[in-house]
Backbone as CSV, one residue per row, in Angstrom:
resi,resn,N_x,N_y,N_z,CA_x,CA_y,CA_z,C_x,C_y,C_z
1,UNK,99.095,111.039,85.817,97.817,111.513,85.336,96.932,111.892,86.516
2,UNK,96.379,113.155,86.092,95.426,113.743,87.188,93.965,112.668,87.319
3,UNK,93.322,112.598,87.997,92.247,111.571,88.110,91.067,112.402,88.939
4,UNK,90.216,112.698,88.419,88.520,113.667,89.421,89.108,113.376,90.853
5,UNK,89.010,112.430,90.951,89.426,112.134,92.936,90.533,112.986,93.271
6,UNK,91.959,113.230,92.530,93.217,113.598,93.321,92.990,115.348,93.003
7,UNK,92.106,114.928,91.912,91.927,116.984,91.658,90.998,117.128,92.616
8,UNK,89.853,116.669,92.897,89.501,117.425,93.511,89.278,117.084,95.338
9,UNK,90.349,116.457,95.629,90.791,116.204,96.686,92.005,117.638,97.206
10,UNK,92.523,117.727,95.988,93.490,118.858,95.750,93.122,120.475,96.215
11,UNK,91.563,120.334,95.340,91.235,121.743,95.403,90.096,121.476,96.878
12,UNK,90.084,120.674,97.706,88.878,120.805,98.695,89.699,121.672,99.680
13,UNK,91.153,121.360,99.974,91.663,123.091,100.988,91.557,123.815,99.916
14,UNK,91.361,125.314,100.759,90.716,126.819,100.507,92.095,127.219,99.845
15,UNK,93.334,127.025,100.868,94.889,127.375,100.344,94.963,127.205,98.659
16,UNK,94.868,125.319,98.837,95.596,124.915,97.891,94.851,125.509,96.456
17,UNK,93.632,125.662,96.858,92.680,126.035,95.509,93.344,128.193,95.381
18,UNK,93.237,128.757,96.151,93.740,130.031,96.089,94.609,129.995,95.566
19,UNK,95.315,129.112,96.015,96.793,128.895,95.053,96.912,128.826,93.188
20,UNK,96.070,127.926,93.351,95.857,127.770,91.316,95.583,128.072,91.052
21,UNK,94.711,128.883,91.608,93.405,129.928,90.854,94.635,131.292,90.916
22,UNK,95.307,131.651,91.551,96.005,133.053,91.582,97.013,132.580,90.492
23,UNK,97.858,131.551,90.353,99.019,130.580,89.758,98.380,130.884,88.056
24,UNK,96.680,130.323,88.352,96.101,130.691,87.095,96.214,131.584,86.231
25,UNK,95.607,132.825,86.913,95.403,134.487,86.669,97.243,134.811,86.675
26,UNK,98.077,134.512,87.406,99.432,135.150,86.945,100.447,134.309,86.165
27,UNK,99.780,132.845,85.636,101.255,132.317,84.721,101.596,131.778,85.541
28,UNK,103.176,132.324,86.819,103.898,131.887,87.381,104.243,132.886,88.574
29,UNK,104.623,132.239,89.598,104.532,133.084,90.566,105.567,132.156,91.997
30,UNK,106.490,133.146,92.455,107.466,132.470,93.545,106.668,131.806,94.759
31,UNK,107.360,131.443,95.333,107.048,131.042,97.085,106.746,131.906,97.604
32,UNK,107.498,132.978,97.749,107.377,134.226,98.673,106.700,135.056,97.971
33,UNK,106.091,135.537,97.249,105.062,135.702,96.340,103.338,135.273,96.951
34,UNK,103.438,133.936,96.250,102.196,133.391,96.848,102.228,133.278,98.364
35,UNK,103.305,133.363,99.221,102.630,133.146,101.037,102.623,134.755,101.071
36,UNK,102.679,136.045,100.625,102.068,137.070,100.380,100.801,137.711,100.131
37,UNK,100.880,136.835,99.312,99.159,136.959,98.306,98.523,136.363,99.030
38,UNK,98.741,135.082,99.897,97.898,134.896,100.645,97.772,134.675,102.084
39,UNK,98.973,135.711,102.415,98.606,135.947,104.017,99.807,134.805,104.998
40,UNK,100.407,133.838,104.250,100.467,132.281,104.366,102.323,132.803,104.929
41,UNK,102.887,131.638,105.953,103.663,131.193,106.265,104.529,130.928,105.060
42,UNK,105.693,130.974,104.903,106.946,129.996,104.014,106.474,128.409,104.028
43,UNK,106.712,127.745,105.053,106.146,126.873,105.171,105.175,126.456,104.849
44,UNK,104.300,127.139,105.287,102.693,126.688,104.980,102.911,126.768,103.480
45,UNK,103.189,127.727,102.928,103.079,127.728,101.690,104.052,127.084,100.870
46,UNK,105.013,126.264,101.126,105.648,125.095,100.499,105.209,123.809,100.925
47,UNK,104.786,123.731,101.999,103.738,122.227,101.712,102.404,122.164,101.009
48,UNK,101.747,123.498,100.632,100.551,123.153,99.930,101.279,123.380,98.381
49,UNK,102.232,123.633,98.019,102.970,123.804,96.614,103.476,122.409,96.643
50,UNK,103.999,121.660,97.600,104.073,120.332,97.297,103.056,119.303,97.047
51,UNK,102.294,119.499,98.132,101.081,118.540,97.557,100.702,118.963,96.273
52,UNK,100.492,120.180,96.142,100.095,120.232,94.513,100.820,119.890,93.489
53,UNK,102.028,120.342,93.714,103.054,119.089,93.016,102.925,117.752,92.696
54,UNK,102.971,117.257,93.657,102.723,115.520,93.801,101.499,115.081,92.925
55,UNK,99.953,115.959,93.048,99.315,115.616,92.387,99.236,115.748,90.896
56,UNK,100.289,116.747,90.960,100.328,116.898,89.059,100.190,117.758,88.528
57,UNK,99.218,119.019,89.442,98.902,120.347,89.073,99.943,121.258,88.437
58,UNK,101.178,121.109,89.428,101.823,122.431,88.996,103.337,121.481,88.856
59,UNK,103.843,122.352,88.104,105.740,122.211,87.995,106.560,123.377,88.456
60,UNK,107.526,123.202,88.798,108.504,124.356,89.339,109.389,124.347,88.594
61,UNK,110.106,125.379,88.408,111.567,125.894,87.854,112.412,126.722,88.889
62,UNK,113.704,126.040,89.388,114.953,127.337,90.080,115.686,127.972,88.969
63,UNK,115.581,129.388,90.059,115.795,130.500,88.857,116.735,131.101,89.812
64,UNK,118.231,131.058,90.237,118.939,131.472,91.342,118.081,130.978,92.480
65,UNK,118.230,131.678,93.724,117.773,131.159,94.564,115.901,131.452,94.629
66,UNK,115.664,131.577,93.861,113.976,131.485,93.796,113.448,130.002,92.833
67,UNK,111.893,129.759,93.618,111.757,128.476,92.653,110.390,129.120,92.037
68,UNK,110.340,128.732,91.163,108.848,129.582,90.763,107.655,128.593,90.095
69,UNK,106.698,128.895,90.206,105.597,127.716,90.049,104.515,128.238,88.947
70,UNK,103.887,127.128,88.495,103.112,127.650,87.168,102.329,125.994,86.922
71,UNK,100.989,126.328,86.565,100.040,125.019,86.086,101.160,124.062,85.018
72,UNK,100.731,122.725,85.133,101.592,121.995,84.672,101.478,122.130,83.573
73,UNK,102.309,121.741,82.057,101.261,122.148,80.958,101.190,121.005,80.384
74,UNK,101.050,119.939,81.235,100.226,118.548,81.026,98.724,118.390,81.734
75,UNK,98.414,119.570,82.038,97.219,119.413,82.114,95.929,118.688,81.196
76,UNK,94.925,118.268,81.605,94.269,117.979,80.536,92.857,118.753,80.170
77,UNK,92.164,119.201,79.199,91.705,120.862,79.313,90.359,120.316,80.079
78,UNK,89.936,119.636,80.528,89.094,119.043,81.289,89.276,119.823,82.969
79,UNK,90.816,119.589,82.970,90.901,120.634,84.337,91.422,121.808,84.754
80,UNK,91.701,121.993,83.144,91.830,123.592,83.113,90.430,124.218,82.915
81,UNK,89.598,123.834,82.426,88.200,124.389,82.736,87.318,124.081,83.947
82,UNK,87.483,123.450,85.116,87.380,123.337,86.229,88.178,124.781,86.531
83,UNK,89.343,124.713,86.447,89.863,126.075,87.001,89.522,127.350,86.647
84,UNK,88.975,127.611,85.556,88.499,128.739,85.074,87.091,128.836,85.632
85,UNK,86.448,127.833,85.860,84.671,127.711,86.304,85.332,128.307,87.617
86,UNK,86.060,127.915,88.617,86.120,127.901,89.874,86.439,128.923,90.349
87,UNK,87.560,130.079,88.790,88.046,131.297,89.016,86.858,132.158,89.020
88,UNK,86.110,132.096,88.247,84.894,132.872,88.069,84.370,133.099,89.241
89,UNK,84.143,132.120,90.070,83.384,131.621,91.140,83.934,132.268,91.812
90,UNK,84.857,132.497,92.394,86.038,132.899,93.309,86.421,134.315,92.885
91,UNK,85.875,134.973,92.303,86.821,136.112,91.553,86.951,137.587,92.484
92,UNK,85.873,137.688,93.603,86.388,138.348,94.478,87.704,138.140,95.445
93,UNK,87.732,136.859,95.858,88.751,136.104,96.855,90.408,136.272,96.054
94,UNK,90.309,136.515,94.829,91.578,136.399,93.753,91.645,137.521,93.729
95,UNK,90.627,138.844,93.452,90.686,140.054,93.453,92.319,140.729,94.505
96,UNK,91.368,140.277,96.178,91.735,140.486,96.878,93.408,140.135,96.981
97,UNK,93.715,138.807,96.869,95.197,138.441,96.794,95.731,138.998,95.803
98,UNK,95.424,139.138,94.730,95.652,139.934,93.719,96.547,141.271,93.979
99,UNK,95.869,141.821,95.085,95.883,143.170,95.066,97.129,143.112,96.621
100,UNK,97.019,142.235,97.185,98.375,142.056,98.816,99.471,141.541,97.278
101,UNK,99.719,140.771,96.605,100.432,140.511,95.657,101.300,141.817,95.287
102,UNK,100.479,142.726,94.511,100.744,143.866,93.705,100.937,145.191,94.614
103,UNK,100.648,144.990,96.280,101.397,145.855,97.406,102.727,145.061,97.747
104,UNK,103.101,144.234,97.274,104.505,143.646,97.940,105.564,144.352,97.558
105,UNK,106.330,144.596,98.413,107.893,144.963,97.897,108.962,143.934,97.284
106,UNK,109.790,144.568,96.479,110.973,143.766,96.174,110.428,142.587,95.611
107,UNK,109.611,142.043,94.639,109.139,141.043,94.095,110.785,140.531,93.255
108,UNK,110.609,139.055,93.593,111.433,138.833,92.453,111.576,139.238,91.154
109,UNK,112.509,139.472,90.032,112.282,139.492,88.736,112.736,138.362,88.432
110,UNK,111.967,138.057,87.622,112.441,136.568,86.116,112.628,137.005,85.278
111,UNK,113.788,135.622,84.521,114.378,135.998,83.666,113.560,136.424,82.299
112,UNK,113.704,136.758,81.063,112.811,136.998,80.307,113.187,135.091,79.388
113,UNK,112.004,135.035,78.760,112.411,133.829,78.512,113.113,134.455,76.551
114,UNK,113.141,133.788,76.364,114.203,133.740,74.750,113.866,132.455,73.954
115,UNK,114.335,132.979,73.162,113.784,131.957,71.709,112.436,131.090,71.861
């Protein structure tokens, strides 16, 4: 269970919050994806996908060799509306990744989901 302290211990780096807030606005989105969108290292951008992990935010799925990430959907809507207040707030900064996102080449495709 998420707890005010670990969320928003979570969202006090700039990364990790860019992260959910973009994660937000697209559903689901790879590794190499998000260190795109935001400028970010492989690395860099799998340790702030872990900590957010750990805290509860997000879950992953491997899909061949891609892992892909998406809000947990044990969230509780308490901090899914934190995230939407915060997207608002932020909505130039998301704009922007938004848009290095949607210049990338060769994006992964996912599978379509079924039933």
């Amino acid at each position: 269970m998420t707890t005010p302290a670990s969320l928003f211990k979570a969202l006090a780096d700039d990364t990790r919050l860019r992260t959910l807030l973009l994660i937000l606005q697209q559903g689901e989105l790879c590794v190499c994806e998000i260190g795109c969108a935001l400028d970010l290292s492989q690395p860099k951008t799998s340790r702030h996908l872990a900590q957010l992990r750990q805290a509860g935010l997000l879950q992953d799925r491997r899909q061949g060799q891609w892992i892909y990430y998406q809000l947990s959907p044990e969230l509780e809507p308490w901090i899914r509306e934190i995230l939407k207040t915060a997207a608002r707030a932020q909505q130039q900064i998301i704009d922007q990744d938004q848009q290095r996102l949607q210049a990338m080449g060769e994006r992964p495709e996912r599978q379509a989901v079924c039933c």
